[in-house]
C-alpha positions in Angstrom: 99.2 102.8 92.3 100.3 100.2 94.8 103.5 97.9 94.6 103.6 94.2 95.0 107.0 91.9 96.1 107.5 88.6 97.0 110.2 85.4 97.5 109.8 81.6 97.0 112.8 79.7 98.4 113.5 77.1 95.8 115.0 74.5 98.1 112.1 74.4 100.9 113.6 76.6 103.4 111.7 79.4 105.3 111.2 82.1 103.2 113.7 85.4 103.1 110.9 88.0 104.8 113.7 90.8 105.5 114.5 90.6 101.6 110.6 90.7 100.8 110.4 93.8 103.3 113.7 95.6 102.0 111.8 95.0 98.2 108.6 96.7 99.6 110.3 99.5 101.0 112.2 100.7 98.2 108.4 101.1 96.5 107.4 103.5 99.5 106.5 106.2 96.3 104.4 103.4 94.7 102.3 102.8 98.0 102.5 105.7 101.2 99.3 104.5 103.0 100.0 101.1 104.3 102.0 97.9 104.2 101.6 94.4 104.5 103.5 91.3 104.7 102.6 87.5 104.6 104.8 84.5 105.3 104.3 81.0 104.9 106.7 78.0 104.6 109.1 78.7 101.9 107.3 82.1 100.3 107.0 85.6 101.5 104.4 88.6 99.7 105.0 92.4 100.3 102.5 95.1 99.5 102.5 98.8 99.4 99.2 99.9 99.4 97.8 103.3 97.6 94.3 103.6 98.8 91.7 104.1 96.5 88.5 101.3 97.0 87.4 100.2 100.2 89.7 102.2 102.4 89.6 100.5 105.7 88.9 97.1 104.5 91.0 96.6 101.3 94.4 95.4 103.4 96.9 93.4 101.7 98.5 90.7 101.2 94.7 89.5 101.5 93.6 85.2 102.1 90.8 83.9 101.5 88.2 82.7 103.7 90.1 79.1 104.0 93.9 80.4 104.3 94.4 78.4 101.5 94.9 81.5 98.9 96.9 84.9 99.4 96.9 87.4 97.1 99.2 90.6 96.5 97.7 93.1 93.7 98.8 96.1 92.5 96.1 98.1 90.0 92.0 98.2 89.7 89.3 96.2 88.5 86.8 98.5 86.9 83.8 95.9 86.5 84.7 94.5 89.5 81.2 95.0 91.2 79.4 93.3 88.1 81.6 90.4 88.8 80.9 90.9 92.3 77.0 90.5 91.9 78.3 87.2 89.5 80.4 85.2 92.0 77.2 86.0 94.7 74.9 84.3 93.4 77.3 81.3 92.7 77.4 81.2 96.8 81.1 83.2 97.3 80.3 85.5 100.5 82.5 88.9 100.6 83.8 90.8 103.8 85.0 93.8 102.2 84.4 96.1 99.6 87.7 96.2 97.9 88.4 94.2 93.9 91.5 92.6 96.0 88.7 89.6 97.8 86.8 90.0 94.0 89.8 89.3 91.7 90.8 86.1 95.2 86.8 84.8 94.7 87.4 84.8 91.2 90.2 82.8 90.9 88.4 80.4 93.6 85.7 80.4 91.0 87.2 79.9 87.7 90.7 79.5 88.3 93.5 80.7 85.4 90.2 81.6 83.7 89.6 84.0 85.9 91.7 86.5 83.6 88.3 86.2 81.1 86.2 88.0 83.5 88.4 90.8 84.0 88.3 94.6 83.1 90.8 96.7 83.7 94.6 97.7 84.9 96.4 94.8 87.0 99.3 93.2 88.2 99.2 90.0 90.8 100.5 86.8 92.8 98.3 84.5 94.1 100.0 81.7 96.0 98.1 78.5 96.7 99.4 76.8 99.8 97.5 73.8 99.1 99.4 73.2 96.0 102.7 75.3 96.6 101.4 76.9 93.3 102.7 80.4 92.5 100.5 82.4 90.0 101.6 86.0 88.9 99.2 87.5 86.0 99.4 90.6 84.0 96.9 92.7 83.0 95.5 92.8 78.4 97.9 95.9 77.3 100.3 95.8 80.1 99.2 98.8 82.1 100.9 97.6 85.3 104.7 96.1 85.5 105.5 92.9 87.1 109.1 91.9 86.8 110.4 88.7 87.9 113.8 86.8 88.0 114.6 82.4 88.8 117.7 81.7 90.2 119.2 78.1 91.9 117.6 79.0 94.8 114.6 82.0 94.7 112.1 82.9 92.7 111.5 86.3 93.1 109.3 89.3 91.7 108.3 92.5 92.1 106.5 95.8 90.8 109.7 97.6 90.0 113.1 96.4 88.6 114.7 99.0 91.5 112.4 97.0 94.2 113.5 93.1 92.6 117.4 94.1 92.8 117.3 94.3 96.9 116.9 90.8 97.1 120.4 89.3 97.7 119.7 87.1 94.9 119.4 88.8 92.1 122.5 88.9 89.8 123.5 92.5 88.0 125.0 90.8 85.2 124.1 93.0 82.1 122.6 91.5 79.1 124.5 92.7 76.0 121.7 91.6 73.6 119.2 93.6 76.1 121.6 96.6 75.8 122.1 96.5 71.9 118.3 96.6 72.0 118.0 100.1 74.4 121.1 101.5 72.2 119.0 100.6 68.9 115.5 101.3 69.2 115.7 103.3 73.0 113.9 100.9 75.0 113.9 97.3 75.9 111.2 94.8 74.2 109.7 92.4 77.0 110.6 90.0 77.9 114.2 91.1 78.5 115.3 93.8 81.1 119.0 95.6 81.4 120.0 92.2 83.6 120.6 88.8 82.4 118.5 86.8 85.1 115.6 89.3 85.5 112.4 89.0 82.9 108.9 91.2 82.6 106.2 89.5 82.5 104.2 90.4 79.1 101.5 91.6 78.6 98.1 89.6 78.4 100.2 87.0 79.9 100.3 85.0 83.3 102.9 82.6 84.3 102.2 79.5 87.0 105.5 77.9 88.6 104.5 74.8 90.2 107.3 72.2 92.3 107.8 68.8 90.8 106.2 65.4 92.5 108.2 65.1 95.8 109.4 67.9 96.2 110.8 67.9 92.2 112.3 71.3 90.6 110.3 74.4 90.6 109.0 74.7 87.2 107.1 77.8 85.2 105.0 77.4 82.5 103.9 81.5 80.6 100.6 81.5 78.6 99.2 84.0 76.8 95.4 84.7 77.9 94.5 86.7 75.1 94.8 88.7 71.9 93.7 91.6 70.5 91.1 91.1 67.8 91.2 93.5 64.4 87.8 92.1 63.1 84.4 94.4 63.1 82.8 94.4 66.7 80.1 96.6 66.2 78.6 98.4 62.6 76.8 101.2 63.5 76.0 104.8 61.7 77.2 108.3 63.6 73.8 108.8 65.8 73.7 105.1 67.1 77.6 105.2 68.1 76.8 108.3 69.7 74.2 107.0 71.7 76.2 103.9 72.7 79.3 106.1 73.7 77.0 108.6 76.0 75.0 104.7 77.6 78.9 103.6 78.3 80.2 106.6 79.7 76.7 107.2 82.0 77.3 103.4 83.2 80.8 103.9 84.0 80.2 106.9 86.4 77.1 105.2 88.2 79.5 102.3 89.0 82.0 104.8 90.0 79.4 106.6 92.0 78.5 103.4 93.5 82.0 102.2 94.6 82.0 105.9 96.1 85.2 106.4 93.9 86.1 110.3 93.4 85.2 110.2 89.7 88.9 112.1 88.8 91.0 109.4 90.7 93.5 107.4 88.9 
């Protein structure tokens, strides 16, 4: 399952690593094999690691082969070795087996684009120390939560809303229109959450905050990567879906096979 934190200090001081580790810890359920931490200049990523692909070499947060990127990812490609094969031939060299260092190569690749190429259940931050660029990302139907809250001085997100409220700067103040939602239909509709200052990333959605020229305001921009489409994909009669369903189901457990992935595991 895995559970990803992590802290940008708004006003260019170091970043708050005891907050991003008391955020982590709270998601010990989320992630009991192993945890990481990364620090650099003003930001801080957590990660609470469930092992599934690549257990000895899928550590996280993960950088790429520059130091430039650093990644935090909570959830699983499932095409990722196709996409693998792709970014091989277009030169990118991997030293692990894990989706992590895919979905990291990708974004090298393609950048925000990268989100095109993918299959499957995520949640993410990649920060871009070259750029001070912060980019969190969600995955098409919203399988995997990523909350995420901007005060004065942090910006701060993480798996859980539980996890986001032991940073120090996150208010509690209750939003009433949030709570006349939960009273009327039982749940809360993303964006909002129970608390004024904290939001949940959508669905199918990714958000990039970026600092202004000179050291200018920390600004985010949310885009919406895709949609679901309603028109006809495929016509077919009974026997050729039949046969289409058992070829897609036969792929999907070689590639499971292949990534020597326990063909029950989540």
């Amino acid at each position: 399952m895995c559970g990803i934190a992590g802290s940008l200090d708004l006003r260019g001081n170091p970043s708050d690593r005891a907050a991003v580790i008391a955020m982590t810890n709270r998601m010990l359920h989320r992630g009991p094999d192993a945890c990481g931490y990364y620090s650099d200049g003003p930001l801080s990523l957590g990660h609470r690691r469930l092992s599934i692909i690549d257990l000895e070499g899928g550590a996280q947060p993960m950088q790429d082969d520059g130091g430039n990127l650093s990644i935090t990812y909570n959830g699983e490609l499932y095409n990722f070795l196709a996409l693998r094969q792709t970014l091989e031939a277009a030169g990118h060299r991997f030293i692990t087996e894990s989706d992590t260092e895919v979905i990291l190569k990708a974004y090298l690749e393609y950048g925000e684009s990268a989100l095109e190429h993918f299959r499957g259940m995520f949640a993410f931050a990649i920060w871009d120390r070259r750029r001070q660029r912060l980019f969190l990302a969600r995955d098409r139907v919203g399988k995997k939560p990523l909350f995420y809250s901007q005060t004065a001085g942090h910006f701060v997100f993480a798996s859980e809303l539980h996890a986001l409220l032991a940073h120090p700067g996150i208010s509690r103040e209750i939003d009433p229109s949030a709570l006349d939602e939960y009273l009327t239909y039982g749940y809360i509709p993303a964006p909002r959450t129970i608390f004024k200052s904290v939001r949940k990333l959508e669905p199918a959605h990714h958000l990039t905050g970026t600092f202004g020229p000179d050291g200018g305001p920390f600004e985010t921009v949310i885009k919406r990567y895709w949609r679901l489409s309603y028109a006809d994909k495929w016509v077919c009669d009974e026997q050729e879906a039949a046969e289409r369903l058992l070829a897609e189901l036969t792929e999907a457990v070689r590639l499971r096979l292949v990534a020597d992935v326990p063909i029950g595991a989540p």
